[in-house]
N, C-alpha and C positions, 0 to 999 in steps of 0.2 A: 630822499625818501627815508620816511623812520615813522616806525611804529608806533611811537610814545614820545614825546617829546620830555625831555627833562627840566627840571625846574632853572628859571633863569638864574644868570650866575650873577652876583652882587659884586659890591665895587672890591671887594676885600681880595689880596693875594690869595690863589690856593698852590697847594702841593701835596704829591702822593706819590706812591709807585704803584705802578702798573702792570699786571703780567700779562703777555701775551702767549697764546697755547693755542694747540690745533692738532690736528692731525699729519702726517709728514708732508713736505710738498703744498703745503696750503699760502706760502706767502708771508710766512710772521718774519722774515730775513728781509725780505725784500720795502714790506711794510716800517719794519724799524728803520732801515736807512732813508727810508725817504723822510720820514718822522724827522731824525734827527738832520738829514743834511751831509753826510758821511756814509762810507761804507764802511761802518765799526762790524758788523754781523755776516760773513759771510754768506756766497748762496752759488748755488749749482742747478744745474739741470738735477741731479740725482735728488731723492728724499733722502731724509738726514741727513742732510748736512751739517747743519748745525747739532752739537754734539752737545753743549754745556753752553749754562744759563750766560746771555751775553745781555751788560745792560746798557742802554741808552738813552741820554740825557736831553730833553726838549725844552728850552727857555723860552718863554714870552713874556712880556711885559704884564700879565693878571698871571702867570701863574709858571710854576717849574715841575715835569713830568718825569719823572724816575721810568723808565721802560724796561722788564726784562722779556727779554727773551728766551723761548725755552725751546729745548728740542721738542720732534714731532714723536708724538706719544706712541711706544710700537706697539703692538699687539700679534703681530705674523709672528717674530720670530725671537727663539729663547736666547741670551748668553748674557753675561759679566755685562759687555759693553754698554747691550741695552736695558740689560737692568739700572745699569748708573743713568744712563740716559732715562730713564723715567724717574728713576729717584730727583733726577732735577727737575722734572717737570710738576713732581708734586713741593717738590720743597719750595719752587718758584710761585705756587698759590700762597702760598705763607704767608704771611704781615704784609700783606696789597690792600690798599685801599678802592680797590676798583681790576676789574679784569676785561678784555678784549679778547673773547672767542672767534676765531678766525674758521671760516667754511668755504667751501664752492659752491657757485650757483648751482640750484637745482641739482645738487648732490650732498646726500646726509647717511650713511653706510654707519657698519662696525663700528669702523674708527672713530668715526665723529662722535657715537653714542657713545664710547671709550672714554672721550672726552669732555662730553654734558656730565657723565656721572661724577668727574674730578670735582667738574665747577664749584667751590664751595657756597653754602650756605648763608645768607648774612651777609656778602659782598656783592653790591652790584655789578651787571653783568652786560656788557656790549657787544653785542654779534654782529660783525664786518663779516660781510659775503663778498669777499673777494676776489679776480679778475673779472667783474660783469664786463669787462671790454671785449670778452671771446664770448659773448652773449649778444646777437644782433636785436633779437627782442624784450629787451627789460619788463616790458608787464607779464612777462613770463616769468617773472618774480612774485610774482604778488603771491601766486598761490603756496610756493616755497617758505615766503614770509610768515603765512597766517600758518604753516606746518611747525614752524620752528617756533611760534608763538605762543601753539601747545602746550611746549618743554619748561618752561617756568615763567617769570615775571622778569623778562629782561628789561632793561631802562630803554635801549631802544635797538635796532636793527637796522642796520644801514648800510645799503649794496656798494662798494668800494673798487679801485682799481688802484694798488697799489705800483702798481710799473707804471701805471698812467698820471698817476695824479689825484683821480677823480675822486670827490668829496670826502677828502682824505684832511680837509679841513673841516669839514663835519662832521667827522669823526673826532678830532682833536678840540673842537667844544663843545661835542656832548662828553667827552671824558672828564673834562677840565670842571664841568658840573656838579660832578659825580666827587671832586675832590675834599677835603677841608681845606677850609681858611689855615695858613701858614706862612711863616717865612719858605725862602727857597731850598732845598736839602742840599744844594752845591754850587757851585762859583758858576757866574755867569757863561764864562767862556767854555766850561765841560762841558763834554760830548760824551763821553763813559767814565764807567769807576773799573774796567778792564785796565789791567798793565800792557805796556807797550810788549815785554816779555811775550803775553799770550796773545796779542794781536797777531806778531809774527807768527806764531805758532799755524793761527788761523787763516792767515791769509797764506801762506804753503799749501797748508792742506786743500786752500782752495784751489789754486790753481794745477796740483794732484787730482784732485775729482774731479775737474773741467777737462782736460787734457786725457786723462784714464779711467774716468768713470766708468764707461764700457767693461774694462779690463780690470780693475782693481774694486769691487763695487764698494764694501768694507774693510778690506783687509789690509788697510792701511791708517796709518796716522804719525803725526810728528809730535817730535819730543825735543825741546831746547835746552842745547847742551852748554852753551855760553851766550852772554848777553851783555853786553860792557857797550858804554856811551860815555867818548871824552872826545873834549874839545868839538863837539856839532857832529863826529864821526860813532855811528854803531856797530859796533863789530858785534856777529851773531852769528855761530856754528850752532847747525841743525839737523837732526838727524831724521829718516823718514821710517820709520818704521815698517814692517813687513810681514805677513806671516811665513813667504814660503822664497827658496832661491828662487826660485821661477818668475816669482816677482818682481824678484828686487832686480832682474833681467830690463823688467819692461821700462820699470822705472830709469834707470840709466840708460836703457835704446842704443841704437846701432853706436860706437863711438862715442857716447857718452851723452847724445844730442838731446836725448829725451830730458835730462836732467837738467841740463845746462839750461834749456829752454824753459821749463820751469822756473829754477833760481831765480832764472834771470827778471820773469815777470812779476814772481811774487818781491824779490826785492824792487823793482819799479814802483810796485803798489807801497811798500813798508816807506817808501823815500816820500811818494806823496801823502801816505796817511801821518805818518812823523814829522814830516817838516823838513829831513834832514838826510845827510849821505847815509848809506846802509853799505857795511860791507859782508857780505852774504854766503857763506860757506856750507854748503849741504852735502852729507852723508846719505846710506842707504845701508839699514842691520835688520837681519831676520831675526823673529825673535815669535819663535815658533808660539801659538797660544798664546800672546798678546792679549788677545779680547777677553778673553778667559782670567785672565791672572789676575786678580787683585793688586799684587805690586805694582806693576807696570802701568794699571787705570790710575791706583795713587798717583806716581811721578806724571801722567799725564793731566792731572788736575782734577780727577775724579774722588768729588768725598765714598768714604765705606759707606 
């Protein structure tokens, strides 16, 4: 289903980059992995998860997709953290040849409008309604469709299920449309222009938020403190960040088990997304006002 059809694509290679943006909790993590084939993009039960612009790579034989992904744009709540976290959200509309606004069925609030008014000008523009799978009546869209259709001259709109699958390939050639004729922007075999460095980084924190989202909602993050790869082995000491002792309590658990049990799975994940042995050393430091600091968002990968 799509609004507008886009002009058909010709025989010529295209390539572009792409941003995807939303409101928090909307699916753009979950949407990029299945894009690319990989879980390069974290994701959790929690919103925000994704914290900084993470990009992902889609090769096919007409055409090569630059994807960023951006965190979910806040608007509830004030500090340092989230501020950088929207600073990437706008800097990630930047020099995109095309954009993918990601929404909920039959849901368009604050935040979503938070997020039409980013849309830039001049850039086409794709709205994925994404999990219509938790949607039993899909013409229950229509009238949602022709709401959103209001809001500008989008190229087209196309109800999606990212955990599912569903036409999640028509999404990817009404984008590819939307591109210039090009060569490819990277080697065939990429999947991101991410460092292994901050993948690790990311895949901890994911399994932190999975495991204590409850209990830690924000108030945590990792920071890599070594990173060394010889001979097929990666040695990687990590530290978890905290705002308060009482935290860093939960985070280690009775015995130490909370912790361990982490390591243990984020390094499981770093050995399959790497290719290779991981060997996996995790700490736990309060460092009171974290989100707040300037500093400390620098060392975690945060531009000023």
């Amino acid at each position: 289903m799509s609004l507008r059809a886009a002009p058909e694509a010709g025989g010529a290679h295209r390539s572009g980059r792409v941003a995807l943006v939303g409101r928090p909790n909307v699916g753009k993590s979950t949407l990029l992995n299945h894009l690319v084939g990989s879980r390069i993009s974290i994701t959790s039960g929690r919103p925000q998860t994704t914290r900084q612009r993470v990009t992902g790579i889609v090769t096919r034989p007409d055409a090569q997709i630059e994807f960023v992904d951006t965190p979910g744009f806040q608007t509830e709540h004030q500090s340092a953290l989230n501020s950088a976290m929207n600073r990437s959200v706008t800097a990630g509309l930047k020099d995109v040849d095309a954009v993918v606004w990601l929404v909920e069925p039959l849901q368009y609030g604050e935040r979503d409008a938070a997020v039409a008014a980013l849309l830039p000008r001049g850039i086409p523009v794709v709205v994925a309604i994404n999990k219509t799978d938790t949607l039993g009546d899909k013409a229950r869209l229509l009238p949602f469709i022709a709401r959103l259709a209001e809001l500008r001259a989008f190229e087209a709109i196309i109800p999606i299920s990212a955990a599912k699958g569903w036409q999640t390939r028509e999404l990817l050639d009404a984008i590819v449309r939307l591109l210039p004729e090009g060569p490819p922007l990277h080697d065939e075999d990429d999947i991101t222009t991410a460092s292994e460095r901050f993948l690790a980084a990311e895949l901890l924190r994911e399994k932190l938020f999975r495991r204590l989202g409850d209990e830690l909602p924000y108030a945590s993050s990792v920071e890599i403190e070594h990173f060394k790869q010889e001979r097929g082995l990666r040695t990687i000491h990590a530290s978890i960040v905290v705002d308060k002792e009482g935290q860093k309590a939960i985070v280690i658990g009775k015995g130490g088990l909370q912790l361990k049990n982490i390591a243990t799975q984020a390094r499981r994940d770093m050995e399959q997304l790497f290719g290779g042995k991981v060997f996996l050393e995790v700490w736990v430091k309060v460092k009171r006002g974290w989100a707040e600091s300037a500093a400390t968002l620098r060392r975690l990968g945060f531009d000023d």
